[in-house]
Phi, psi and omega in degrees: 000149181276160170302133156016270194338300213266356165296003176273313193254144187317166184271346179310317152349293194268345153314294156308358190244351189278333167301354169206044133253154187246125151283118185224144172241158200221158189243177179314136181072018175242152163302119167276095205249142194250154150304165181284333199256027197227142180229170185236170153240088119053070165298294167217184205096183175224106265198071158314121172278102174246135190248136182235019155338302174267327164234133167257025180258339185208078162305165167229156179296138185265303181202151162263140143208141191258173156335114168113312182302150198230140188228132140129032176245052181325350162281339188252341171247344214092357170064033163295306160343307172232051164267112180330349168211066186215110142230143186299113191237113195291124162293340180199170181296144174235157158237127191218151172243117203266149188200153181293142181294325174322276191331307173336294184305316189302304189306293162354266177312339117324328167286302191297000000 
């Protein structure tokens, strides 16, 4: 069965969208760093928004993201994503898929 995300779209859909993606798998305990123009989806794994806004001695979780989840959208997180001192820190081995935000946006702007 597909994850949550990709049950909205038809599958001609997700045939185009496997066309414009990249599969990066990231391992436990690694930083996730996105390009400015790049956003991921969440496959599998787990994913803490650690924020060090108020202390950089001692951050907190921010956001959670799971399977299905989408990071590097500021319209879609709250501009946690991309906040000068919030970083995506993996909890467990991850798969993930990186895609351009444009594209990101558009499938968005498809969902509503």
């Amino acid at each position: 069965s597909k994850l949550r995300f990709f049950n909205r779209f038809p599958n001609e859909s997700l045939e185009l969208l496997v066309k414009k993606v990249t599969l990066k798998k990231l391992k436990k305990g690694e930083v996730l760093y996105l390009n400015k123009d790049e956003a991921v989806i969440v496959l599998t794994g787990k994913i803490h928004m650690m924020s060090y806004k108020n202390d950089l001695m001692c951050p907190h979780v921010s956001r959670l993201y799971h399977p299905g989840d989408i990071i590097g959208l500021p319209a879609i997180d709250d501009g946690w994503s991309t906040a000068e001192h919030s970083w995506p820190f993996t909890m467990e081995d991850c798969d993930l898929f990186f895609i351009s935000q444009n594209y990101m946006s558009f499938l968005w702007d498809q969902m509503k």
